[in-house]
PQR file of N, CA, C, O and H, with PARSE charges and radii, in Angstrom:
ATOM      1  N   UNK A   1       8.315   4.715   5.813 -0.4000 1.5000
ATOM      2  CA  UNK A   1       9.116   3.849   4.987 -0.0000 2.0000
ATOM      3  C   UNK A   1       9.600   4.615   3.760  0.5500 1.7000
ATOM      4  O   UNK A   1      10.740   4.420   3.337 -0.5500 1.4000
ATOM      5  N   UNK A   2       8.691   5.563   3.117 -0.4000 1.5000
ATOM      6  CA  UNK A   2       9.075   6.544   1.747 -0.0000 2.0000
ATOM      7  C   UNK A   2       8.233   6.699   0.999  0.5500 1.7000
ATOM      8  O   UNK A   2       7.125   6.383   1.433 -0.5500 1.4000
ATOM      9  H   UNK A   2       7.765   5.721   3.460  0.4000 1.0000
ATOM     10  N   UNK A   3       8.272   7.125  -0.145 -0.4000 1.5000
ATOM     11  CA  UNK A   3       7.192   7.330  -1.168 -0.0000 2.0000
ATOM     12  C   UNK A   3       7.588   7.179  -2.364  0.5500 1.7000
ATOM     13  O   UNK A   3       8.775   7.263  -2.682 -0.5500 1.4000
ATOM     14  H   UNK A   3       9.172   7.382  -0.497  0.4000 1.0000
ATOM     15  N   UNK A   4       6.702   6.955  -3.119 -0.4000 1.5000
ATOM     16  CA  UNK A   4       6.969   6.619  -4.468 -0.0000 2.0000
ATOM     17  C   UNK A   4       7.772   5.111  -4.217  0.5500 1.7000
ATOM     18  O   UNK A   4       8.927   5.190  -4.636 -0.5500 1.4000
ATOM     19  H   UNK A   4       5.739   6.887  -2.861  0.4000 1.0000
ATOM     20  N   UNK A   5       7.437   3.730  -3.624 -0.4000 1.5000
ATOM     21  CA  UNK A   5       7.941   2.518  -3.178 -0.0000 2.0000
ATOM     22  C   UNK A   5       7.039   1.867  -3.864  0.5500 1.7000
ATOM     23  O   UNK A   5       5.821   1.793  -3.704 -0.5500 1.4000
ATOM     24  H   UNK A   5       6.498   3.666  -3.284  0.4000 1.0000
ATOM     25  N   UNK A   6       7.970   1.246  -4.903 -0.4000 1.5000
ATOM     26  CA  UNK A   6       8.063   0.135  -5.773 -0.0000 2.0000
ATOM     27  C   UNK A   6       7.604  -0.878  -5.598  0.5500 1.7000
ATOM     28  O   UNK A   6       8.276  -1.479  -4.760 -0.5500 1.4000
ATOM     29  H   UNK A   6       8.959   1.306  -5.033  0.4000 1.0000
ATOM     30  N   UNK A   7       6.453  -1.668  -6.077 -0.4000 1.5000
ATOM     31  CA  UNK A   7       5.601  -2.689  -5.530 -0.0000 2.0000
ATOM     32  C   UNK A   7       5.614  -3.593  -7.073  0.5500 1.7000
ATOM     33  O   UNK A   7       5.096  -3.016  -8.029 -0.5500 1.4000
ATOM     34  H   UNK A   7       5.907  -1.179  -6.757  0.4000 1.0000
ATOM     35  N   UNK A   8       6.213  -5.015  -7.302 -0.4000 1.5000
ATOM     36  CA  UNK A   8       6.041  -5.520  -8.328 -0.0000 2.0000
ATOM     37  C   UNK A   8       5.008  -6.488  -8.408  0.5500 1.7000
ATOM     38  O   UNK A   8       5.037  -7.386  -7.567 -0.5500 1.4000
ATOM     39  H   UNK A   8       6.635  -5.483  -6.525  0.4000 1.0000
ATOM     40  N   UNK A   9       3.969  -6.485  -9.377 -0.4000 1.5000
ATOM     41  CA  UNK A   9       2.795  -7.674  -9.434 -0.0000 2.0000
ATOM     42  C   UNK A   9       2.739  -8.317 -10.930  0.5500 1.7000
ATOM     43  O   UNK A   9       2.308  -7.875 -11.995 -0.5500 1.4000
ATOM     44  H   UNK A   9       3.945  -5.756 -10.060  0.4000 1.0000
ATOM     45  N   UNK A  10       3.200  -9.238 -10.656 -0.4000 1.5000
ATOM     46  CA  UNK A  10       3.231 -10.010 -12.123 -0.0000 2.0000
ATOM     47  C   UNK A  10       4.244  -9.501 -13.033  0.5500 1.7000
ATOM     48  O   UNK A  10       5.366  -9.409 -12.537 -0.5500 1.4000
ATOM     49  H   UNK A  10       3.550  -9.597  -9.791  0.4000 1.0000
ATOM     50  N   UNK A  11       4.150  -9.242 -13.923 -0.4000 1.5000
ATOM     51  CA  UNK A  11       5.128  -8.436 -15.041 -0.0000 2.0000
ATOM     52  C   UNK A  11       5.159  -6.932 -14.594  0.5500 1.7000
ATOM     53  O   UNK A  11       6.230  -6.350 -14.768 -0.5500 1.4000
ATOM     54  H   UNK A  11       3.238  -9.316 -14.326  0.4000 1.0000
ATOM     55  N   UNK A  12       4.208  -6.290 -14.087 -0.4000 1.5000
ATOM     56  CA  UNK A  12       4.443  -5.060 -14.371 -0.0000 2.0000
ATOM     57  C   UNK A  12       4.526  -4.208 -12.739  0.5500 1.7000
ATOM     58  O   UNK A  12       4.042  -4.571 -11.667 -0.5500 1.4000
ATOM     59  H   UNK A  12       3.338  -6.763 -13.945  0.4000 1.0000
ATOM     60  N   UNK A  13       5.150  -3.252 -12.994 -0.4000 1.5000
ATOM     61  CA  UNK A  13       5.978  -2.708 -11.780 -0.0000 2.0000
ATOM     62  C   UNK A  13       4.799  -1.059 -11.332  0.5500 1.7000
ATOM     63  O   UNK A  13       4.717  -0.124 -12.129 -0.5500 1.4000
ATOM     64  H   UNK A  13       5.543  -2.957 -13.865  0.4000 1.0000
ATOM     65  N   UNK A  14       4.182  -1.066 -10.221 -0.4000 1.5000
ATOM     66  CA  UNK A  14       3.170  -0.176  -9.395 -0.0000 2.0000
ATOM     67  C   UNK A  14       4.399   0.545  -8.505  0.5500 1.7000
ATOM     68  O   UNK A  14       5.518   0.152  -8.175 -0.5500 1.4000
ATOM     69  H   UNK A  14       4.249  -1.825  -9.574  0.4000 1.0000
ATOM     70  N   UNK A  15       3.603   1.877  -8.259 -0.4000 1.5000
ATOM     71  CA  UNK A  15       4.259   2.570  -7.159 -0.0000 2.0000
ATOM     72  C   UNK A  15       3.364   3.217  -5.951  0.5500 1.7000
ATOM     73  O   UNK A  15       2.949   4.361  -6.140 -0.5500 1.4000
ATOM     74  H   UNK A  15       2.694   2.196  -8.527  0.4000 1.0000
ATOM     75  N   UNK A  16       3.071   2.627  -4.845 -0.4000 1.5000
ATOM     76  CA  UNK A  16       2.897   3.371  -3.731 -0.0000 2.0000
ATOM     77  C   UNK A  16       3.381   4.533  -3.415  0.5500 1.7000
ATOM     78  O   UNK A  16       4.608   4.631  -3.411 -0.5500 1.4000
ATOM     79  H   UNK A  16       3.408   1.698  -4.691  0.4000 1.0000
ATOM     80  N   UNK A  17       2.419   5.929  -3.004 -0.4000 1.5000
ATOM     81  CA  UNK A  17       2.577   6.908  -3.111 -0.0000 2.0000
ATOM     82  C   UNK A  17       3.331   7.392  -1.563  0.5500 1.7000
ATOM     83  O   UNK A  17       4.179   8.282  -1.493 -0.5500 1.4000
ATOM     84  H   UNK A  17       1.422   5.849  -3.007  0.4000 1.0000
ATOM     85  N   UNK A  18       2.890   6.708  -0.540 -0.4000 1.5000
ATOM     86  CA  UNK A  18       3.109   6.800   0.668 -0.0000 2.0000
ATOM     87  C   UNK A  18       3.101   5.192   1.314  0.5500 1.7000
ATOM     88  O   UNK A  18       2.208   4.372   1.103 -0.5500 1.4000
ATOM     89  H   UNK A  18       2.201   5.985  -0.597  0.4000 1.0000
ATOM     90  N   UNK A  19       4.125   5.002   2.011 -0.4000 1.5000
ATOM     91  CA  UNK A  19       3.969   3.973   2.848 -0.0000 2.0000
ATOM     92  C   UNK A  19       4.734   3.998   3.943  0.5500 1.7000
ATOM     93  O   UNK A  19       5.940   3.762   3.861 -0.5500 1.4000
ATOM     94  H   UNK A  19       4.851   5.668   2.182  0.4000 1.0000
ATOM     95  N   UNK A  20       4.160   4.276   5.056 -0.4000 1.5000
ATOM     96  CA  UNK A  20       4.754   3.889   6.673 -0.0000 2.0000
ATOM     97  C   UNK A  20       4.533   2.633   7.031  0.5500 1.7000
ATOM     98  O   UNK A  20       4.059   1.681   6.411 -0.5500 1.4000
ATOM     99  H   UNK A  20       3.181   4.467   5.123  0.4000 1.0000
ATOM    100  N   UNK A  21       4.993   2.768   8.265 -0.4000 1.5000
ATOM    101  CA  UNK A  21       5.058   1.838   9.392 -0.0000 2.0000
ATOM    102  C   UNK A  21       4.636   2.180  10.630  0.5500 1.7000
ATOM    103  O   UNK A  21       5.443   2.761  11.356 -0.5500 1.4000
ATOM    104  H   UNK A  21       5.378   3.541   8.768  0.4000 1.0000
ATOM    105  N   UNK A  22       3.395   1.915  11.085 -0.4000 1.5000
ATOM    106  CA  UNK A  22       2.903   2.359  12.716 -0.0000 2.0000
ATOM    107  C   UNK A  22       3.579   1.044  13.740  0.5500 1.7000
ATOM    108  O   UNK A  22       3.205  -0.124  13.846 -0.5500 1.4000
ATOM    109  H   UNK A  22       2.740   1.443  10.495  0.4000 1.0000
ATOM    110  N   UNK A  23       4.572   1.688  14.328 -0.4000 1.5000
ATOM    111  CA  UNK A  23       5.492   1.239  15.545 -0.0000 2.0000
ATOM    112  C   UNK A  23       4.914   0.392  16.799  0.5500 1.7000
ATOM    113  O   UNK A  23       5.381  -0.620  17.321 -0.5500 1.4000
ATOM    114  H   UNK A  23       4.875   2.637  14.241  0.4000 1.0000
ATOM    115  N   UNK A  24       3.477   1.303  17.187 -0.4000 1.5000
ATOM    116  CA  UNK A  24       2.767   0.485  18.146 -0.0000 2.0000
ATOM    117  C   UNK A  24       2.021  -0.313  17.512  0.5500 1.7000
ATOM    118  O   UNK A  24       1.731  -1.257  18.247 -0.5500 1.4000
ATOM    119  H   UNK A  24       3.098   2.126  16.762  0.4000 1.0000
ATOM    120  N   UNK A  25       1.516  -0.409  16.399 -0.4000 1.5000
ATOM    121  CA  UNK A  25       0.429  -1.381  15.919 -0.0000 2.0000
ATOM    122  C   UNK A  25       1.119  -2.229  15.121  0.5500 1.7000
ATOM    123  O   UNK A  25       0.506  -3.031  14.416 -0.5500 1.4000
ATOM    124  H   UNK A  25       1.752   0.358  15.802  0.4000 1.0000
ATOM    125  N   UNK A  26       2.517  -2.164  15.126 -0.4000 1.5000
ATOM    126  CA  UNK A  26       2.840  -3.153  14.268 -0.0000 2.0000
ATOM    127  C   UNK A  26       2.326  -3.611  12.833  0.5500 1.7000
ATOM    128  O   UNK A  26       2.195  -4.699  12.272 -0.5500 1.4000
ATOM    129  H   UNK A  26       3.014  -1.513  15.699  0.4000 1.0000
ATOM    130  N   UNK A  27       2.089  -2.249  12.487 -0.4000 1.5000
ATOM    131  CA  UNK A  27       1.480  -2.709  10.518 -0.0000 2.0000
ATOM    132  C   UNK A  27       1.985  -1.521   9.809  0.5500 1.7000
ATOM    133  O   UNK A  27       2.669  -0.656  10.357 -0.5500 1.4000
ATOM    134  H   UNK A  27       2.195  -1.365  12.943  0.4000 1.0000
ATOM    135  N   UNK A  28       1.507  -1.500   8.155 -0.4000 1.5000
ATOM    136  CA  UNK A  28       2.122  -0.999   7.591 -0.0000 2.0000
ATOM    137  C   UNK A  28       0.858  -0.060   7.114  0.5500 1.7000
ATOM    138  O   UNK A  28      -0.217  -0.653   7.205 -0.5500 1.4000
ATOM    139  H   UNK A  28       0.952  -2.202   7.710  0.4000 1.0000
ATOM    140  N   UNK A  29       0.788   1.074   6.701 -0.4000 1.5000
ATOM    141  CA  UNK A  29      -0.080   1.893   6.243 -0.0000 2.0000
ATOM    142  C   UNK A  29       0.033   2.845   4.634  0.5500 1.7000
ATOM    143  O   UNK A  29       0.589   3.851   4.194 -0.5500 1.4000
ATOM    144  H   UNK A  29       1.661   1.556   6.627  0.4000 1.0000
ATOM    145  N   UNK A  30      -0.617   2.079   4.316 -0.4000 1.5000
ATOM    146  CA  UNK A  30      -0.902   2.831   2.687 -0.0000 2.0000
ATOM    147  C   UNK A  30      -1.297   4.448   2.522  0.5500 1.7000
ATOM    148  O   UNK A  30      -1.924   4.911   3.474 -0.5500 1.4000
ATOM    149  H   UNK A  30      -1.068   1.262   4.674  0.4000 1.0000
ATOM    150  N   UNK A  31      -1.092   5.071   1.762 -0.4000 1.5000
ATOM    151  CA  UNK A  31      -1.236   6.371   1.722 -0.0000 2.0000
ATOM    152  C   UNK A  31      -1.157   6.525  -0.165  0.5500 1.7000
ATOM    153  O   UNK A  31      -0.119   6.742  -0.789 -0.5500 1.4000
ATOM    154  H   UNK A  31      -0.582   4.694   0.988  0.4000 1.0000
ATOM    155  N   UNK A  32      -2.460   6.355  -0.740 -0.4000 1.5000
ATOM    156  CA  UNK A  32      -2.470   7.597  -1.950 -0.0000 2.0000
ATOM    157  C   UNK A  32      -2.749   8.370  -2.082  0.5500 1.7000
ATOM    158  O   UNK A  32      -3.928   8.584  -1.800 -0.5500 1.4000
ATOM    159  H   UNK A  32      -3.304   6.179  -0.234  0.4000 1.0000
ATOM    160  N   UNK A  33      -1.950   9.439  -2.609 -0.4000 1.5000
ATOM    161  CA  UNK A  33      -2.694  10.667  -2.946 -0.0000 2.0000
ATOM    162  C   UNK A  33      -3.290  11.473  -4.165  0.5500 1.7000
ATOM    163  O   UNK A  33      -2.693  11.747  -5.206 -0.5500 1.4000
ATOM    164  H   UNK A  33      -0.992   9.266  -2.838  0.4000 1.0000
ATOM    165  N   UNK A  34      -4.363  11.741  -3.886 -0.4000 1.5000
ATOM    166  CA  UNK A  34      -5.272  11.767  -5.090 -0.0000 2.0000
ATOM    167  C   UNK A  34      -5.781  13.441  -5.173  0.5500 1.7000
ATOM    168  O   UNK A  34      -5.985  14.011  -4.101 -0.5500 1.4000
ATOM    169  H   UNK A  34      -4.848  11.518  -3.040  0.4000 1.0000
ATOM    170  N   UNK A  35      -5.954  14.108  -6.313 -0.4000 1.5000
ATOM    171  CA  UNK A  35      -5.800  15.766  -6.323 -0.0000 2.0000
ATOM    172  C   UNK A  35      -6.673  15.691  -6.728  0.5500 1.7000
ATOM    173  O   UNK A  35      -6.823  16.907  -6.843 -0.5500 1.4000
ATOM    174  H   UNK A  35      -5.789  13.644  -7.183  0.4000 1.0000
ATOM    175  N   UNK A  36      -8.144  15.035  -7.393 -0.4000 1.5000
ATOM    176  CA  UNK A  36      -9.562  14.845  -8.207 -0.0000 2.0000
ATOM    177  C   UNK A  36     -10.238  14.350  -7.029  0.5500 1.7000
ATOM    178  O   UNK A  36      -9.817  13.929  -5.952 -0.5500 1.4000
ATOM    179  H   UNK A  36      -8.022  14.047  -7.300  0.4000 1.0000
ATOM    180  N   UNK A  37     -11.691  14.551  -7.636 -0.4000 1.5000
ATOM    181  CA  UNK A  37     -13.162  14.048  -6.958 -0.0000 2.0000
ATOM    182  C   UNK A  37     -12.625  12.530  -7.062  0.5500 1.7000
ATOM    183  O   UNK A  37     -11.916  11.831  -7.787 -0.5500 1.4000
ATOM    184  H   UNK A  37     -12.032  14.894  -8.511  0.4000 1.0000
ATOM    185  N   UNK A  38     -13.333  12.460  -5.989 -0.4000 1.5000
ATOM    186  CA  UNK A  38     -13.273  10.955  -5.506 -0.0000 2.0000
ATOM    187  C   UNK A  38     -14.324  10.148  -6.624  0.5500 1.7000
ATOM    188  O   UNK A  38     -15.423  10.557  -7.000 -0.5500 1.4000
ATOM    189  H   UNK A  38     -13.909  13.027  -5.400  0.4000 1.0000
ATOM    190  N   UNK A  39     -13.602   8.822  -7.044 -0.4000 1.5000
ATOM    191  CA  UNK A  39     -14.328   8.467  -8.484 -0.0000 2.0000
ATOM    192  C   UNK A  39     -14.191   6.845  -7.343  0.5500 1.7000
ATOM    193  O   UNK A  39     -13.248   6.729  -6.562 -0.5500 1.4000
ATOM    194  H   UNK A  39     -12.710   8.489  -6.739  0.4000 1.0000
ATOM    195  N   UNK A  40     -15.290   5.761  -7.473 -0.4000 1.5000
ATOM    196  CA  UNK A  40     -15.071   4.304  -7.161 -0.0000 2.0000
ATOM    197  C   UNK A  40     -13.746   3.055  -7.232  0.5500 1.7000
ATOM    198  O   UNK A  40     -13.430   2.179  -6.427 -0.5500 1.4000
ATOM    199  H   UNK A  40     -16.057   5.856  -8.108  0.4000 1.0000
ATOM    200  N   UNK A  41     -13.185   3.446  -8.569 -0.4000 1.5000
ATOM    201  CA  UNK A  41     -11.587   3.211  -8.399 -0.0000 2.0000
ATOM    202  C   UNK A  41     -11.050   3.269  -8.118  0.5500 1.7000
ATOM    203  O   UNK A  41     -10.142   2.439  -8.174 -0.5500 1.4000
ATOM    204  H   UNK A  41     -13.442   4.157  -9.223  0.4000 1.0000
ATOM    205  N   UNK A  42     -11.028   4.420  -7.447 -0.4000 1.5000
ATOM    206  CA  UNK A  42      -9.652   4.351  -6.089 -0.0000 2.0000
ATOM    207  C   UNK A  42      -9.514   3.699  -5.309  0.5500 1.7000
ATOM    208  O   UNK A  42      -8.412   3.336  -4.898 -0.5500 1.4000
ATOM    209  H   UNK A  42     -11.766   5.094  -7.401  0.4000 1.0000
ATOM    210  N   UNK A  43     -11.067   3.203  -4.675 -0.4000 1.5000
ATOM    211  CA  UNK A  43     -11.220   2.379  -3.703 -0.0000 2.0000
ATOM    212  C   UNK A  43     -10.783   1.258  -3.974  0.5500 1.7000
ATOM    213  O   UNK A  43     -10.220   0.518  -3.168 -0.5500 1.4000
ATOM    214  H   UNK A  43     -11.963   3.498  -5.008  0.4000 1.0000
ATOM    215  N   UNK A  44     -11.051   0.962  -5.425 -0.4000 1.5000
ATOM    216  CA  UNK A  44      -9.705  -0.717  -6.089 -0.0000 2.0000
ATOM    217  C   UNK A  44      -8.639  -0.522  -5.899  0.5500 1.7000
ATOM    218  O   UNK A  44      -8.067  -1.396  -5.248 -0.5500 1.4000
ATOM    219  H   UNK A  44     -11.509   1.564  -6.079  0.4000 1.0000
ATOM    220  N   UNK A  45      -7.900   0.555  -6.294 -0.4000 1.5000
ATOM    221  CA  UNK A  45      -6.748   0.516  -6.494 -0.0000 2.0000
ATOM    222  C   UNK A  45      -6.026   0.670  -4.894  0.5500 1.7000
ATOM    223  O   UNK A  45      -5.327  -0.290  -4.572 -0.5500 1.4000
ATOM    224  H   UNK A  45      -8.365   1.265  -6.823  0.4000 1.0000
ATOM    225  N   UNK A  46      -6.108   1.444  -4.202 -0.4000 1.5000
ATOM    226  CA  UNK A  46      -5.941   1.096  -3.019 -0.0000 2.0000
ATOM    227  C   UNK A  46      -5.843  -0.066  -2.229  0.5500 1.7000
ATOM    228  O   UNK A  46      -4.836  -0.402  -1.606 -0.5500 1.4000
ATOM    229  H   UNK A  46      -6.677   2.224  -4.464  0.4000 1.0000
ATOM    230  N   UNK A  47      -7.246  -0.859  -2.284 -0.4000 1.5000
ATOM    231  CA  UNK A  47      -7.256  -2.540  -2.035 -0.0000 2.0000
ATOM    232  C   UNK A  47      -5.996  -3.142  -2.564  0.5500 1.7000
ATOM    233  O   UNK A  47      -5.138  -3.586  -1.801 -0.5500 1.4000
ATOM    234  H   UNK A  47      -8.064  -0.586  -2.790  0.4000 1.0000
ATOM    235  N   UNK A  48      -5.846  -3.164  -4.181 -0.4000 1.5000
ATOM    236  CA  UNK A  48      -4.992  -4.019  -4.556 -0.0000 2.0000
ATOM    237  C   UNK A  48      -3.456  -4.012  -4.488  0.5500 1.7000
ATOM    238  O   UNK A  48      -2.667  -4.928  -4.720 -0.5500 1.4000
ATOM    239  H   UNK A  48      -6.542  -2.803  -4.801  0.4000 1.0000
ATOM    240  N   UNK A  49      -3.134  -2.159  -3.936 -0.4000 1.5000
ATOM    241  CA  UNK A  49      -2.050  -1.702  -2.727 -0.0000 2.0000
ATOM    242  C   UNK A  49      -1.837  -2.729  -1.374  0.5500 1.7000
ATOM    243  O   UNK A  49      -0.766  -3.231  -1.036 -0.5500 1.4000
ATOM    244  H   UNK A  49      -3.775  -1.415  -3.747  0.4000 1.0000
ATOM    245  N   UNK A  50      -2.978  -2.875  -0.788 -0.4000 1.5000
ATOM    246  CA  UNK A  50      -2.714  -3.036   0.516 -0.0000 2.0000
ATOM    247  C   UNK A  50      -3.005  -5.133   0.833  0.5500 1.7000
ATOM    248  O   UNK A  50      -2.935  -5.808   1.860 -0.5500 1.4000
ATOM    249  H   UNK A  50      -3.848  -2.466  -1.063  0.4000 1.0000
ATOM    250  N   UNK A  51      -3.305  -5.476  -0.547 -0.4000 1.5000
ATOM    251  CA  UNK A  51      -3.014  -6.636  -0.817 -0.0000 2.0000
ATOM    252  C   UNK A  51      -1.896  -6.752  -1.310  0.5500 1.7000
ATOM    253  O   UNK A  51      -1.301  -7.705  -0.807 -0.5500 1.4000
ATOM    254  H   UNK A  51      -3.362  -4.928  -1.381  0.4000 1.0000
ATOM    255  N   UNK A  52      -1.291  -6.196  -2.109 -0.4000 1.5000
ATOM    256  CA  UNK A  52       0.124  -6.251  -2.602 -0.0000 2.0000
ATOM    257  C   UNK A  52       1.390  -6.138  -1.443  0.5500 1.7000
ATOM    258  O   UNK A  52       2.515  -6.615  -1.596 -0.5500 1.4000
ATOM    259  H   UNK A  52      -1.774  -5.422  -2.518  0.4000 1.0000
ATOM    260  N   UNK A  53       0.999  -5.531  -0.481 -0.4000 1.5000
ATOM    261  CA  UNK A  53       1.829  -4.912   0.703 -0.0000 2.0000
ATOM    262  C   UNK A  53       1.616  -6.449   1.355  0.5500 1.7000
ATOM    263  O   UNK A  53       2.681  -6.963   1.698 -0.5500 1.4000
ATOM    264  H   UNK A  53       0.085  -5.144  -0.357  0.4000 1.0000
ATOM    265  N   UNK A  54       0.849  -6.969   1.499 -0.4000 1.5000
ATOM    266  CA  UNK A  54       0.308  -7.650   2.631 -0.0000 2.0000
ATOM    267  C   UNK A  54       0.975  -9.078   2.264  0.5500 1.7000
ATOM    268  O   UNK A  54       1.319  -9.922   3.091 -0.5500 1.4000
ATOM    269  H   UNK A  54      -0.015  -6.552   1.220  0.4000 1.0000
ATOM    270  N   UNK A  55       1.076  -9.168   0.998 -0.4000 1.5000
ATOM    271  CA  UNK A  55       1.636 -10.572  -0.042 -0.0000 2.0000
ATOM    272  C   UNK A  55       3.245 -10.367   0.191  0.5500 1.7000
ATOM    273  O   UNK A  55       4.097 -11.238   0.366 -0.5500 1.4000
ATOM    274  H   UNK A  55       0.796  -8.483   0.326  0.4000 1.0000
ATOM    275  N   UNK A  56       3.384  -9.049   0.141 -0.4000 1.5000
ATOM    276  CA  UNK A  56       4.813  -8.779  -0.379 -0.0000 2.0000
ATOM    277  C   UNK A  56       5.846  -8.219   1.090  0.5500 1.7000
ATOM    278  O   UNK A  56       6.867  -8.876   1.293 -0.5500 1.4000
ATOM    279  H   UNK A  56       2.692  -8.341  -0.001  0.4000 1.0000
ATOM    280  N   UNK A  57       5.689  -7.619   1.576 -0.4000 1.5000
ATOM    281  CA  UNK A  57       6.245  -6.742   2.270 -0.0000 2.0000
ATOM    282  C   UNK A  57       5.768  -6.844   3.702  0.5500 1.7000
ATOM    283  O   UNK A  57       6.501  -6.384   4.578 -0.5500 1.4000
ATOM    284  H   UNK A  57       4.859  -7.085   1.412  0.4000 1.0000
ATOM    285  N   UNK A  58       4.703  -7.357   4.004 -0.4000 1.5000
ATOM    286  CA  UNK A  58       4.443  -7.668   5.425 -0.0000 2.0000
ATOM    287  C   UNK A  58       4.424  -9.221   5.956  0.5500 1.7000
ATOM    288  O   UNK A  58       3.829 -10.195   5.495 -0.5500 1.4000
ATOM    289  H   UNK A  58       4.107  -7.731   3.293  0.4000 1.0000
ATOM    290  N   UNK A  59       5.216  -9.108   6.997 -0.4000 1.5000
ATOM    291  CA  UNK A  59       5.938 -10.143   7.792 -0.0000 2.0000
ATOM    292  C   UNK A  59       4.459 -10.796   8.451  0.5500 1.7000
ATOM    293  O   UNK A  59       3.417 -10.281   8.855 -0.5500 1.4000
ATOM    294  H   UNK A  59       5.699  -8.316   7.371  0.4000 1.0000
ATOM    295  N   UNK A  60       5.015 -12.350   8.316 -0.4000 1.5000
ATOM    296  CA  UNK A  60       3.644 -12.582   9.535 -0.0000 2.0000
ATOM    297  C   UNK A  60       2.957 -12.310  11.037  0.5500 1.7000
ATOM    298  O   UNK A  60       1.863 -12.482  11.575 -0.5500 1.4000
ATOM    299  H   UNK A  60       5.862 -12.768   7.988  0.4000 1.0000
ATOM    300  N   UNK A  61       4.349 -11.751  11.399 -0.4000 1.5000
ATOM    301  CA  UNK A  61       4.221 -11.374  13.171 -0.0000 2.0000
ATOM    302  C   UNK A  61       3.485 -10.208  13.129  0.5500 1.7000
ATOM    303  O   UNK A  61       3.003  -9.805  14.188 -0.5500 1.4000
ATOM    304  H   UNK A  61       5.238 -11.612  10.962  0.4000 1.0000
ATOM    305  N   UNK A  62       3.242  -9.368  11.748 -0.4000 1.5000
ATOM    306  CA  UNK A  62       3.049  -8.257  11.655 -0.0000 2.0000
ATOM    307  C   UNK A  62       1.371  -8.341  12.350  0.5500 1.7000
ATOM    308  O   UNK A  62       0.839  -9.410  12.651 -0.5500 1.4000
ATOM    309  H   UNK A  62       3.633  -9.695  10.888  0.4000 1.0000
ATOM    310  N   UNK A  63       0.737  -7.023  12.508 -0.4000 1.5000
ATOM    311  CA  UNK A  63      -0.699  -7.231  12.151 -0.0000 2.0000
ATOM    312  C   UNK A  63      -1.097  -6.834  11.070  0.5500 1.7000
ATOM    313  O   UNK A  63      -0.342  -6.185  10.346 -0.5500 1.4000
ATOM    314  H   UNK A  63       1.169  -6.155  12.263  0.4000 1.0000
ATOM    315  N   UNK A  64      -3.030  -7.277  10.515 -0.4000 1.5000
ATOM    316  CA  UNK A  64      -3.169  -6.408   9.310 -0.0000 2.0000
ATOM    317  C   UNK A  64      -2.951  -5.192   8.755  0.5500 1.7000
ATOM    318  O   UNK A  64      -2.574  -4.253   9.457 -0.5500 1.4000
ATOM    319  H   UNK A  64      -3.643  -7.804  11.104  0.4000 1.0000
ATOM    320  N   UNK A  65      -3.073  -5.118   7.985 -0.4000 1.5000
ATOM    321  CA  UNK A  65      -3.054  -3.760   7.335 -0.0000 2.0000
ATOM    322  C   UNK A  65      -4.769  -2.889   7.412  0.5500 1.7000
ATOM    323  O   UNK A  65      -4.914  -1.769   6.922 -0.5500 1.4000
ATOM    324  H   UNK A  65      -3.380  -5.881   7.415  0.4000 1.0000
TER
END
Protein backbone atom coordinates (compact mmCIF):
# COMPACT_ATOMS: atom_id res chain seq x y z
CA UNK A 1 0.00 0.00 0.00
CA UNK A 2 3.24 2.55 0.89
CA UNK A 3 4.97 3.95 3.67
CA UNK A 4 5.00 6.65 5.70
CA UNK A 5 0.61 6.34 5.41
CA UNK A 6 -1.18 8.73 7.28
CA UNK A 7 -3.42 7.38 9.98
CA UNK A 8 -5.66 10.15 11.81
CA UNK A 9 -6.82 9.48 15.63
CA UNK A 10 -8.61 12.12 17.28
CA UNK A 11 -6.91 15.50 16.73
CA UNK A 12 -3.67 14.36 16.01
CA UNK A 13 -2.26 12.86 12.79
CA UNK A 14 0.27 9.19 13.19
CA UNK A 15 2.22 7.72 10.40
CA UNK A 16 2.59 4.05 9.58
CA UNK A 17 5.91 3.15 8.54
CA UNK A 18 4.94 0.25 6.24
CA UNK A 19 1.62 -0.96 5.25
CA UNK A 20 0.61 -3.75 2.72
CA UNK A 21 -1.97 -5.76 1.69
CA UNK A 22 -1.69 -9.75 1.65
CA UNK A 23 -3.87 -10.68 -1.56
CA UNK A 24 -4.55 -14.28 -0.42
CA UNK A 25 -5.40 -13.54 3.14
CA UNK A 26 -7.26 -10.75 2.49
CA UNK A 27 -5.80 -8.34 5.35
CA UNK A 28 -3.71 -5.64 5.80
CA UNK A 29 -0.21 -5.85 7.46
CA UNK A 30 1.57 -3.35 9.64
CA UNK A 31 5.22 -2.93 9.40
CA UNK A 32 7.39 -0.57 11.90
CA UNK A 33 10.57 -0.04 11.71
CA UNK A 34 12.59 0.32 14.58
CA UNK A 35 16.78 0.83 14.50
CA UNK A 36 17.06 0.47 18.78
CA UNK A 37 16.79 -2.46 21.33
CA UNK A 38 13.56 -3.56 21.57
CA UNK A 39 12.00 -1.46 24.63
CA UNK A 40 7.90 -2.72 25.75
CA UNK A 41 6.38 0.26 23.82
CA UNK A 42 6.60 -0.73 20.76
CA UNK A 43 4.56 -3.46 21.41
CA UNK A 44 1.76 -0.45 22.24
CA UNK A 45 2.41 1.40 19.67
CA UNK A 46 2.10 -1.13 17.11
CA UNK A 47 -1.31 -2.44 18.72
CA UNK A 48 -2.69 0.98 18.54
CA UNK A 49 -1.45 0.87 14.57
CA UNK A 50 -3.24 -2.14 13.87
CA UNK A 51 -6.35 -0.95 15.80
CA UNK A 52 -6.28 2.21 14.01
CA UNK A 53 -6.01 0.25 10.58
CA UNK A 54 -8.71 -2.02 11.64
CA UNK A 55 -11.24 1.12 12.71
CA UNK A 56 -10.12 2.99 9.77
CA UNK A 57 -9.00 1.40 6.70
CA UNK A 58 -10.14 -2.17 6.86
CA UNK A 59 -13.30 -3.21 5.16
CA UNK A 60 -15.51 -5.76 6.85
CA UNK A 61 -15.20 -8.59 4.23
CA UNK A 62 -11.67 -8.13 5.06
CA UNK A 63 -10.01 -10.61 7.59
CA UNK A 64 -8.14 -9.59 10.80
CA UNK A 65 -5.23 -8.02 10.95
Amino acid sequence: MGRQIPIKVGQKDFYIDLLFYHVKMHCYVVVELITVDFEPEFAGKLNFYLKAVDMQIKSDWMNPL
